[in-house]
Backbone as CSV, one residue per row, in Angstrom:
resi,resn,N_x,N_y,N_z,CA_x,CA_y,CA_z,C_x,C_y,C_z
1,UNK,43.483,86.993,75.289,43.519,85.579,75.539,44.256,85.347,76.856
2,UNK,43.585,84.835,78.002,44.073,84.236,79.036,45.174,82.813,78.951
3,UNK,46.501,82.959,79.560,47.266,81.929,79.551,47.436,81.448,81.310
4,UNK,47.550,80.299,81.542,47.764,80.161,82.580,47.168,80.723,83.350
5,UNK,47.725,80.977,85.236,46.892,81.932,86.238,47.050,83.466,86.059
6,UNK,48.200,83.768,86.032,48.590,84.972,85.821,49.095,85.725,84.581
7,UNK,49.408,84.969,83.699,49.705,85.384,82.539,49.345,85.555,81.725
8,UNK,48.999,86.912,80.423,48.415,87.771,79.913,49.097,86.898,78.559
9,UNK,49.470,87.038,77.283,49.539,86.503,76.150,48.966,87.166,75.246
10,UNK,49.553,88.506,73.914,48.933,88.799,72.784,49.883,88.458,71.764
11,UNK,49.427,88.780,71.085,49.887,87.887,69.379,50.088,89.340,68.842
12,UNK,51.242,89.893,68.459,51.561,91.392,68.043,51.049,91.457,66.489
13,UNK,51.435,92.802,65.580,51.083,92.429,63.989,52.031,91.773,63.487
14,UNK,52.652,91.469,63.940,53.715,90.088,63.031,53.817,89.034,63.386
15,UNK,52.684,88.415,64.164,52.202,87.327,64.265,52.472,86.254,65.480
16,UNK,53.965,86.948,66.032,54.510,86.193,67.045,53.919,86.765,68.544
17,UNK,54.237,85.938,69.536,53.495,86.130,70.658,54.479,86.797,71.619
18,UNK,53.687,88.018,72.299,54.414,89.007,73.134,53.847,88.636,74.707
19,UNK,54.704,88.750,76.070,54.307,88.773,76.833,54.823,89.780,77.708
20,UNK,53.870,91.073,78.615,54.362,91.811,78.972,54.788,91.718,80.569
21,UNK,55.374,92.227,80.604,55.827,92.026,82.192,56.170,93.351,82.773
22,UNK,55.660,93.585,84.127,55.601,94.970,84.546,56.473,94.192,86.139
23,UNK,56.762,95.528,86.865,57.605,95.344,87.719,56.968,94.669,89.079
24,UNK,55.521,94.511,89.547,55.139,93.784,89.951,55.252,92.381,89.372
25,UNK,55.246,91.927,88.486,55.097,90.461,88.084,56.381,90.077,88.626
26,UNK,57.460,91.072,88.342,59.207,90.560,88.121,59.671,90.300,90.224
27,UNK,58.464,91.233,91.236,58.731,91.183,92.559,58.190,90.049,92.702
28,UNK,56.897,89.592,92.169,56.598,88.391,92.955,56.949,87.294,92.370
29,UNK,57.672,87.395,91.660,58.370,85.630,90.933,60.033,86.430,91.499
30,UNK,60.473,86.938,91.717,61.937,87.341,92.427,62.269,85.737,92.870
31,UNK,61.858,85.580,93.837,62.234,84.109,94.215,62.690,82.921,93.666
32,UNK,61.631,82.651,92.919,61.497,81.606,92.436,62.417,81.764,90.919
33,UNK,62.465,82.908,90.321,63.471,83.213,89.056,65.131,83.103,89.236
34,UNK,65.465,83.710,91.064,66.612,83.681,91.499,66.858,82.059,91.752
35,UNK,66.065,81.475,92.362,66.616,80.888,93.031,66.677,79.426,91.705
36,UNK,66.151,78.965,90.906,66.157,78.377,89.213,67.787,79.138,88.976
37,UNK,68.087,80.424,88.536,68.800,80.556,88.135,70.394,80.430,88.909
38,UNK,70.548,80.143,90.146,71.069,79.896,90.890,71.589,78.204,90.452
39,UNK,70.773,77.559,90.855,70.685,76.394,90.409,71.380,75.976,88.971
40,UNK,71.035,76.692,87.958,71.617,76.415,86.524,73.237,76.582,87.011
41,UNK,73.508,78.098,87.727,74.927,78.272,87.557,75.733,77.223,88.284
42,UNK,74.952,76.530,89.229,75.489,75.314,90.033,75.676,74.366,89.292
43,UNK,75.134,74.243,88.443,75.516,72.990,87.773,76.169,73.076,86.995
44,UNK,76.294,74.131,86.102,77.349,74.291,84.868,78.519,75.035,85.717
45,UNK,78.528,75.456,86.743,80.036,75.846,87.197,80.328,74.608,87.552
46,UNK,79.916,73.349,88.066,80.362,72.179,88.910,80.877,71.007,88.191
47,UNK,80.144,70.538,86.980,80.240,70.187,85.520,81.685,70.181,84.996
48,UNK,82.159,71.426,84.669,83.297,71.715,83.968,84.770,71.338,84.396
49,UNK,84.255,70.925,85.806,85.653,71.049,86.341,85.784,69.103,86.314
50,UNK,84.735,68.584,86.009,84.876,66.830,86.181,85.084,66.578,84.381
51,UNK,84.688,67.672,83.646,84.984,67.461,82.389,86.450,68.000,82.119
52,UNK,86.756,68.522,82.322,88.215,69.427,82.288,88.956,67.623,83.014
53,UNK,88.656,67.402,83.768,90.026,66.480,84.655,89.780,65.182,83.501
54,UNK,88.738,64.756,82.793,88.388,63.736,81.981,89.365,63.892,80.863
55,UNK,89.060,65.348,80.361,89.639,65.137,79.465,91.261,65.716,79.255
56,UNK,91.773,65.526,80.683,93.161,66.211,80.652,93.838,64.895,80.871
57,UNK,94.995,64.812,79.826,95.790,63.752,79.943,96.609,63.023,81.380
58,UNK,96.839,61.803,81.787,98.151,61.635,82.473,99.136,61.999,82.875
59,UNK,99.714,62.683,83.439,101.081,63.259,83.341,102.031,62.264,83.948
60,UNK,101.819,61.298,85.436,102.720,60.662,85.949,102.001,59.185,86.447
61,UNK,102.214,58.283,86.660,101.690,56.963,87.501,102.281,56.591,88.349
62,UNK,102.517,56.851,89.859,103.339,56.175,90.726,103.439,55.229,91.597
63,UNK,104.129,54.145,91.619,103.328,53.141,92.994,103.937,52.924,94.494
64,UNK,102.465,52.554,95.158,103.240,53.462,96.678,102.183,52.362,97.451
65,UNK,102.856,51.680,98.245,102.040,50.730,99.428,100.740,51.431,100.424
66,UNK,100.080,50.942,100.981,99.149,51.126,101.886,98.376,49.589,102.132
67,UNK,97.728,50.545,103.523,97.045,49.101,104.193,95.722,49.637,104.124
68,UNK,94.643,48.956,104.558,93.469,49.066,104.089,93.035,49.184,105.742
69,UNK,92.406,49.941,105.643,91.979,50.339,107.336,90.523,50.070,107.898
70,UNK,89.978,50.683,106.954,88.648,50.007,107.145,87.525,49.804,105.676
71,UNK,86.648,49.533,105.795,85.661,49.369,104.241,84.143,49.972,104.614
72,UNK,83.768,50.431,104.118,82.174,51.094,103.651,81.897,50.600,102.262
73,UNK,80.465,49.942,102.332,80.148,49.426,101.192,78.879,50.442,100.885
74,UNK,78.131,50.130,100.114,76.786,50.537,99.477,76.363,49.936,98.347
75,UNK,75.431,50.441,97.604,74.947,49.226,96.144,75.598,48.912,95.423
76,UNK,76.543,49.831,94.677,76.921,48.932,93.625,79.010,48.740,94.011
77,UNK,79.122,49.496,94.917,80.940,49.423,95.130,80.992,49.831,96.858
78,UNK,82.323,49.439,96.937,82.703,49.745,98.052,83.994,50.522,98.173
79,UNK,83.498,51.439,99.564,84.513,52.276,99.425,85.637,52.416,100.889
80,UNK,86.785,51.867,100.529,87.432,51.820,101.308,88.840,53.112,101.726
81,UNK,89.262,52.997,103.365,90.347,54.138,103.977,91.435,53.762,103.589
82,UNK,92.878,53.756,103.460,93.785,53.352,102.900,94.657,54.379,103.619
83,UNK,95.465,53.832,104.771,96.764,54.526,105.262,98.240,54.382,104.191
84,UNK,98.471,55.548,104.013,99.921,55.191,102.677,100.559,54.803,103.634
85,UNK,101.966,54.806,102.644,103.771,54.556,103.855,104.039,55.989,104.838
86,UNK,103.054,57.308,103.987,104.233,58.442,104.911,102.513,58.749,106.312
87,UNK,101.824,57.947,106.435,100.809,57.975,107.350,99.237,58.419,107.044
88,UNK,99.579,59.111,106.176,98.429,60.038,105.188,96.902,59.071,104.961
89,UNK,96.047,59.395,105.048,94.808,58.696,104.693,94.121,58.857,103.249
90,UNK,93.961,57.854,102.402,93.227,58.233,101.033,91.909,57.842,101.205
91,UNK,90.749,57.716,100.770,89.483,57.108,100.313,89.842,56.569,98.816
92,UNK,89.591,55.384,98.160,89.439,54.570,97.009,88.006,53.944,96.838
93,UNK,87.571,53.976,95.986,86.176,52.978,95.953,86.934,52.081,94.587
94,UNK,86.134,50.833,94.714,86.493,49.298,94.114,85.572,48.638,94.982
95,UNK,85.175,47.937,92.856,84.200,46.562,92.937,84.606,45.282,93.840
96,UNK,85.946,45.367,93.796,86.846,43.733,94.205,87.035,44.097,95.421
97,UNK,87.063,43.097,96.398,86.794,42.721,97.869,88.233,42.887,98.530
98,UNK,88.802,43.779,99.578,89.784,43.634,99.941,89.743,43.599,101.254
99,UNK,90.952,42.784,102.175,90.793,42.335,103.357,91.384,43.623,104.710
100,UNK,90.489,44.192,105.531,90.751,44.799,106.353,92.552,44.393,106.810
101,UNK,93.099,45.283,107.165,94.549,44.808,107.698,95.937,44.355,106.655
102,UNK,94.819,44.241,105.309,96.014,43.695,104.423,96.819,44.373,103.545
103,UNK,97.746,44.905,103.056,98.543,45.788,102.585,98.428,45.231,100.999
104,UNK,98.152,46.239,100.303,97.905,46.479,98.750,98.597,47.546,98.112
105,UNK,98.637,47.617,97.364,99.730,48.504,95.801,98.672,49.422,95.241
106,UNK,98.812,50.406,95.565,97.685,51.487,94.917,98.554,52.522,93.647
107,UNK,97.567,53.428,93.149,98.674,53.945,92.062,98.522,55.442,92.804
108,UNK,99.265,56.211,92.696,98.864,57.494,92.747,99.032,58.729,91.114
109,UNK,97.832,58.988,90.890,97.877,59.398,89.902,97.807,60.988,89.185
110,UNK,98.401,61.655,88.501,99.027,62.899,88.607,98.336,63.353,87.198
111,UNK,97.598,64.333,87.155,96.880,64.939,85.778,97.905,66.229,85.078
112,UNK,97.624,66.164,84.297,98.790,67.757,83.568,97.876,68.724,84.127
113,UNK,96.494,68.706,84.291,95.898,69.955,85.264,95.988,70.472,86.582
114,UNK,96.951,68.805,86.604,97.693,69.328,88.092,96.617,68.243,89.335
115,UNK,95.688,67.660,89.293,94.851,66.976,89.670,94.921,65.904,89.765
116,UNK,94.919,65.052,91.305,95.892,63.876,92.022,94.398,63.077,92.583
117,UNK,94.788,61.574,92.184,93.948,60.880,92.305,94.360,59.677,92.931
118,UNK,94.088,59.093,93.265,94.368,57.418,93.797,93.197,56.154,93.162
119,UNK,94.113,55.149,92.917,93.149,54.032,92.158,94.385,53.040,92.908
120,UNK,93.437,51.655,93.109,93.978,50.102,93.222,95.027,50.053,91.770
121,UNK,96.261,48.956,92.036,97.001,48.631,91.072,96.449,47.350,91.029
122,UNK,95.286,46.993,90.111,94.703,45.749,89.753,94.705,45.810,88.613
């Protein structure tokens, strides 16, 4: 029984379906098998580490001034530069509208995984 272009398909004596593969089949799909499986490990290595910070508690909340330097918007938020007090530059994104030049209360935020974040104090 013909399957597909290239693929052979028999039904063994126990009823389930065998497909054989010889070392030509395995050179000319090389590519396309590597490069799929490549892909999977990209995503489940990349994954774990936004689930790991989700689900790792708080450790500290601190509050620390900055001015708002400039804004980039896009569809649904905007994402604004934020110079702290010791000169340092953050990126924040927020729904709520803030005024170029104007100095705001941000939090800086500290994970027990050790993983530092910044959010608006709204």
């Amino acid at each position: 029984m013909k399957v597909g272009l290239q693929a052979t398909t028999w039904i063994n004596s126990w009823g389930f379906m065998s497909m054989p593969w010889t070392y030509a089949d395995l050179k000319r799909n090389a590519f396309g098998v590597i490069l799929i499986g490549a892909l999977f490990v990209a995503v489940f290595a990349l994954d774990p580490h936004k689930w790991a910070n989700d689900a790792s508690p708080i450790r500290s909340v601190d509050p620390i001034d900055a001015t708002v330097k400039s804004a980039h918007w896009g569809k649904d938020q905007s994402v604004y530069m934020l110079v702290l007090e010791d000169g340092s530059s953050v990126f924040i994104d927020d729904d709520l509208p803030h005024l170029i030049g104007s100095r705001v209360g941000i939090e800086r935020v500290t994970r027990d995984n050790g993983f530092v974040f910044y959010r608006f104090a709204n």
